[in-house]
C-alpha positions as CSV (number, residue, x, y, z in Angstrom):
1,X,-70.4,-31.4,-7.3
2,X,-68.4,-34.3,-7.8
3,X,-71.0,-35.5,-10.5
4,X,-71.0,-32.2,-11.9
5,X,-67.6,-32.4,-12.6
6,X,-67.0,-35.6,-14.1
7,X,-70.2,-35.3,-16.7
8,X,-68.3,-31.7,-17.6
9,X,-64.9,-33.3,-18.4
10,X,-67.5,-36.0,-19.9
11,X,-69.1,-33.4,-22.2
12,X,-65.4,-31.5,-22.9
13,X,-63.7,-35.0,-24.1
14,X,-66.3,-35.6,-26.5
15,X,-66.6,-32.3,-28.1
16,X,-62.8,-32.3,-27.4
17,X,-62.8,-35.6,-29.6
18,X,-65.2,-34.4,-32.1
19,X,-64.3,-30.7,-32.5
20,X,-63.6,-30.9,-36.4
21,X,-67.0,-32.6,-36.8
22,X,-68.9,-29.4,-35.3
23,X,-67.4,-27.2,-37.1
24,X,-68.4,-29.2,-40.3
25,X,-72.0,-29.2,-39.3
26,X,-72.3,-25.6,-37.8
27,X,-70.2,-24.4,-41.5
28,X,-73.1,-26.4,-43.2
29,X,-75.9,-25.0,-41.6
30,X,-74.8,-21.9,-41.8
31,X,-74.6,-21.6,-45.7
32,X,-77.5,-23.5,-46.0
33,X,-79.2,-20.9,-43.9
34,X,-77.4,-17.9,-45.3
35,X,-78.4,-19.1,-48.7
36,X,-82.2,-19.7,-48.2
37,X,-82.3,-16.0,-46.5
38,X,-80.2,-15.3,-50.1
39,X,-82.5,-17.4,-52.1
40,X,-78.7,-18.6,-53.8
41,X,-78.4,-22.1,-54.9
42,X,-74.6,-21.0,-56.5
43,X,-74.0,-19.7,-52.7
44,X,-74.4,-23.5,-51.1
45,X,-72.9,-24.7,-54.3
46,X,-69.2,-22.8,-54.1
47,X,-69.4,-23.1,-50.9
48,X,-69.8,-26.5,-49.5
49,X,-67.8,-27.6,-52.8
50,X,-64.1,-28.0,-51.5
51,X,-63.5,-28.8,-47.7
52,X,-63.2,-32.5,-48.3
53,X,-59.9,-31.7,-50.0
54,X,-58.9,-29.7,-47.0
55,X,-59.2,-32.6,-44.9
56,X,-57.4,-34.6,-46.8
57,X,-54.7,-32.1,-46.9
58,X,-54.9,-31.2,-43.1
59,X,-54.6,-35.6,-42.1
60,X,-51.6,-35.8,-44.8
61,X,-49.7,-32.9,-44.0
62,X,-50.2,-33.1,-39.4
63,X,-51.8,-36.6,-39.6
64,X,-55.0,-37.6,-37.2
65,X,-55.6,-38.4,-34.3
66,X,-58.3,-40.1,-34.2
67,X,-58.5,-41.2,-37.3
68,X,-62.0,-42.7,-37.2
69,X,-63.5,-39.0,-36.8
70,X,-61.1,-37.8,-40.1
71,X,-62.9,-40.9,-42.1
72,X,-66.4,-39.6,-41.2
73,X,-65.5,-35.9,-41.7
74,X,-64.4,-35.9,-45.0
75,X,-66.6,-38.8,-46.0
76,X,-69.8,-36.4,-45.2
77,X,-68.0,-33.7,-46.4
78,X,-67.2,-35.0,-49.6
79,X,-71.2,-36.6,-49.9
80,X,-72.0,-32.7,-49.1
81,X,-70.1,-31.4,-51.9
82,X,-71.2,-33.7,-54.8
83,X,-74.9,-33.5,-53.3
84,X,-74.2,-29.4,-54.2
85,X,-72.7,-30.5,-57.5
86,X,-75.6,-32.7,-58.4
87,X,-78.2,-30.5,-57.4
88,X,-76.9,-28.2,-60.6
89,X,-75.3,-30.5,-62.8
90,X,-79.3,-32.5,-62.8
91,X,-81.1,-28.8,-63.2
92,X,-79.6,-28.4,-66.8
93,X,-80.8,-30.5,-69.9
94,X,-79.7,-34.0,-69.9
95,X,-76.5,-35.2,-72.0
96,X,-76.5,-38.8,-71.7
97,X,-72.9,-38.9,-73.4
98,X,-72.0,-36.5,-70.1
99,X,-73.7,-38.8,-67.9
100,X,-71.6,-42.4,-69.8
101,X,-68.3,-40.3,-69.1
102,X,-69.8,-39.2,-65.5
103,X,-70.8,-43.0,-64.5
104,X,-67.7,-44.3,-65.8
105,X,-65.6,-42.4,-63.2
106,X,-67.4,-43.1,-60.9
107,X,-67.6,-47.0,-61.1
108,X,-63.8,-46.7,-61.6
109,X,-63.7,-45.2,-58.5
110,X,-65.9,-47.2,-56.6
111,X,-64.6,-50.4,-57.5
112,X,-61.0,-48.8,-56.7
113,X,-61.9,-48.1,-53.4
114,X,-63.6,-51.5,-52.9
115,X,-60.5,-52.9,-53.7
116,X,-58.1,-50.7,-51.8
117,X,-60.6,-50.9,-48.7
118,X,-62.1,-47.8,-46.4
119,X,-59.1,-47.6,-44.9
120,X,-56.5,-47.1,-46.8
121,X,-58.7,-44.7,-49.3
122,X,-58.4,-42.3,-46.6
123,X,-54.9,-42.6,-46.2
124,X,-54.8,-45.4,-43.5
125,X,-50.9,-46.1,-44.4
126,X,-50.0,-42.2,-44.3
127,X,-51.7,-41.7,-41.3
128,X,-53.0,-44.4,-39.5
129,X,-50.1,-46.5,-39.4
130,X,-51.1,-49.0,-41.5
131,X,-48.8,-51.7,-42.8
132,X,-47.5,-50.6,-46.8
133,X,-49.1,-53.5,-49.1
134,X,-49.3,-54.4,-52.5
135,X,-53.1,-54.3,-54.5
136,X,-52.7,-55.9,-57.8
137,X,-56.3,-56.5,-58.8
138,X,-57.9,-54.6,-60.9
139,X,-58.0,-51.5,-61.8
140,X,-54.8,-51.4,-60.3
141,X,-53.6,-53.7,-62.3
142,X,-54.0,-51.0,-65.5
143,X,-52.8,-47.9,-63.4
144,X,-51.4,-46.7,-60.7
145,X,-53.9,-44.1,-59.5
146,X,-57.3,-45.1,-60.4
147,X,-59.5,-43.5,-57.7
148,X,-57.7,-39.9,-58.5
149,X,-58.8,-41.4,-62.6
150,X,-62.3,-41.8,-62.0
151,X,-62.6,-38.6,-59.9
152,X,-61.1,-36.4,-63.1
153,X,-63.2,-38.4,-65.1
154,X,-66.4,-37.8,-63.8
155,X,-65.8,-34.3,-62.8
156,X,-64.4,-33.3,-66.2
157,X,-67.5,-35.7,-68.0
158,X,-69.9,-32.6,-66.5
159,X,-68.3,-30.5,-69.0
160,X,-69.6,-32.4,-71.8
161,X,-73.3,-31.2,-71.0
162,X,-72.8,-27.4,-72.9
163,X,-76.1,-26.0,-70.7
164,X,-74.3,-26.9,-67.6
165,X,-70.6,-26.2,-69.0
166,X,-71.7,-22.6,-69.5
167,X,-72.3,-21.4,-66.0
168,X,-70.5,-24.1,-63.7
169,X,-67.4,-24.5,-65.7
170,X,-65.0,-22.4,-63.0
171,X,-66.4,-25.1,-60.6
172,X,-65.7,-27.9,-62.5
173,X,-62.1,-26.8,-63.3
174,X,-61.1,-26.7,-59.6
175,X,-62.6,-30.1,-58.9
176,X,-60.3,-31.4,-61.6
177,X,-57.3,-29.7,-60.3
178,X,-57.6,-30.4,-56.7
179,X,-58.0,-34.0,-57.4
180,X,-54.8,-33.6,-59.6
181,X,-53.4,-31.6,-56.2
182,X,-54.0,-34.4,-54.1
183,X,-51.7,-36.8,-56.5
184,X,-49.4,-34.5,-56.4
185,X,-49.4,-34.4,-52.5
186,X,-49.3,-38.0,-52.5
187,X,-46.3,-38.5,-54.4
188,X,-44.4,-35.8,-52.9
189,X,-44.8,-37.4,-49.7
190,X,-45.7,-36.1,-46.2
191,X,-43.4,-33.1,-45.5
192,X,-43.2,-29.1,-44.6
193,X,-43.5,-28.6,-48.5
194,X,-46.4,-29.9,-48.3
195,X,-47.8,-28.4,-45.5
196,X,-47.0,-24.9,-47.1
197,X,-48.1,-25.8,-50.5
198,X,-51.5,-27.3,-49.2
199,X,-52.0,-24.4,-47.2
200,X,-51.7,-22.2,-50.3
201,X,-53.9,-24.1,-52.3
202,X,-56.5,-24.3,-50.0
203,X,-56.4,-20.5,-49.0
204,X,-56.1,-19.9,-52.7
205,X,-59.4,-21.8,-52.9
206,X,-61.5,-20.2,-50.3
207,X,-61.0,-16.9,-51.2
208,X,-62.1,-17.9,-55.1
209,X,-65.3,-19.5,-53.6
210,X,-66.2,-16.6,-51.3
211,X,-65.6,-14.5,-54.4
212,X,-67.8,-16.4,-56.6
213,X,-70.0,-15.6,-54.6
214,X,-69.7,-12.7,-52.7
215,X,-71.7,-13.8,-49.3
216,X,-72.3,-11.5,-46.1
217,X,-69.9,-10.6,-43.9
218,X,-71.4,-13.8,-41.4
219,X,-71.3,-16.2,-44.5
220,X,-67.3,-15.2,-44.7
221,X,-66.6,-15.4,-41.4
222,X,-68.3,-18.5,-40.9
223,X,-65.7,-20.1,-43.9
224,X,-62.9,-18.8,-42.4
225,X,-64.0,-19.6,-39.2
226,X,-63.9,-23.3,-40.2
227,X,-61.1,-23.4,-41.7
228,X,-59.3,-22.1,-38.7
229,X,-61.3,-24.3,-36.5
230,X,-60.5,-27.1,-38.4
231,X,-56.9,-26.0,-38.7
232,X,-56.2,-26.0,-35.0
233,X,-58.3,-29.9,-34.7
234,X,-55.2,-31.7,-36.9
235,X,-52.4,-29.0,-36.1
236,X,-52.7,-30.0,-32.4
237,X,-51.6,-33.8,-33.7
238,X,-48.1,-31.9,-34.6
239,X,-48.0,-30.5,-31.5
240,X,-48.9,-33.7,-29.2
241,X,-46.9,-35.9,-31.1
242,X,-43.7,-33.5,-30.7
C-alpha cells in the first residue's frame, strides 16, 4: 500500500507539474478530431490559431512557475498555430513578393531571438527572474522591438497573396493585432491592468474564433474548457506566491 501510495503522489506531482501541457494536447486533439468528423480545414485553422498569445498573457500577467513547462507550452503552441496558418496560406496560388515580405519577418525574427536567447524571448526577465541586460547587436541595434517587427511583417506579408487575402484576411488581422497587443503589454508592464485587459482580449478572441466557425457544442466546450484549465495552471502562481 505504501508503494501504492508513493507512485500515486508520483503520478499527481507530475500531472500536477504538467497540467497546462495536457490541456494543450487534449484541446489539440480534440479540434483535430472534431474537424476531420467536420471535414473543416477553417475549423483547425481558427481554432488552434491564438493560444500562444494566451500564454504569454497568462506568464506576464500571474508569472510561471515552472517556467521550463511555460517555454515548451507556448513554443508548441505557437509551432501549432503557424503549422494551421501554413497549411492555407501554401493551398492558394503562390505570390513570391508575399513570400520576400513573409521570409523577411521571419529572419528578423529569428535572428532577434538568437540574439536575445531562449530565455529571455519568453519573458525570462519578467518572469523568471532573470537579471535586466543590455543587447546592442543587431537588429537591436536599429529598433527596439524587432521580434514583435518580424512577426507583423510576416503575418501582414500573407496579405499580399490576393487568393489567400480573400478568405483568410479576418485571420490575418488578429495575428497582426495581438502581436501589436503583446507590445503593448510589455510596455505597460506587469500589473492588474493588465491582467484585466489581457483577459478581455483573449475572451474577446475566443469567442470570434468559435464564431468563425461555429463548431459543436463539444468543440466549444473543449476551447473554453482550456482556457479555464489553463487559467487556473498560472492563476495558482498568484495565489502560492501571496
Amino acid at each position: 500500500m505504501a508503494f501504492l501510495s508513493a507512485r500515486s503522489r508520483s503520478f499527481c506531482a507530475v500531472v500536477g507539474r504538467n497540467g497546462s501541457t495536457f490541456a494543450c494536447a487534449l484541446l489539440v486533439l480534440v479540434v483535430l478530431l472534431g474537424a476531420a468528423l467536420e471535414r473543416s480545414l477553417p475549423l483547425v485553422v481558427w481554432l488552434l490559431s491564438f493560444w500562444h498569445y494566451y500564454l504569454f498573457w497568462l506568464a506576464f500577467a500571474f508569472g510561471t512557475a515552472p517556467f521550463d513547462i511555460f517555454m515548451r507550452d507556448a513554443a508548441v503552441m505557437k509551432t501549432v498555430s503557424v503549422a494551421a496558418l501554413a497549411a492555407v496560406y501554401l493551398a492558394a496560388p503562390l505570390d513570391f513578393v508575399s513570400l520576400a515580405v513573409i521570409a523577411g519577418g521571419i529572419l528578423l525574427n529569428v535572428r532577434a531571438a538568437a540574439v536575445l536567447g531562449i530565455d529571455r524571448t519568453y519573458y525570462g526577465h519578467e518572469v523568471a527572474g532573470l537579471p535586466r541586460t543590455r543587447v546592442t547587436a543587431f537588429p537591436y541595434s536599429l529598433m527596439a522591438h524587432p521580434m514583435i517587427v518580424g512577426n507583423v511583417a510576416a503575418f501582414g506579408g500573407t496579405l499580399i497573396n490576393p487568393a489567400f487575402a480573400e478568405q483568410w484576411w479576418p485571420l490575418v488581422c488578429l495575428h497582426v493585432a495581438l502581436n501589436i497587443g503583446l507590445l503593448v503589454m510589455e510596455l505597460a508592464g506587469r500589473g492588474r491592468a493588465v491582467r484585466i485587459g489581457g483577459g478581455l482580449v483573449f475572451t474577446g478572441v475566443l469567442v470570434a474564433a468559435i464564431l468563425a466557425t461555429l463548431p459543436g457544442a463539444l468543440l466549444g466546450a473543449a476551447t473554453v474548457a482550456c482556457a479555464w484549465a489553463l487559467y487556473r495552471c498560472y492563476a495558482q502562481t498568484v495565489r502560492r506566491a501571496s
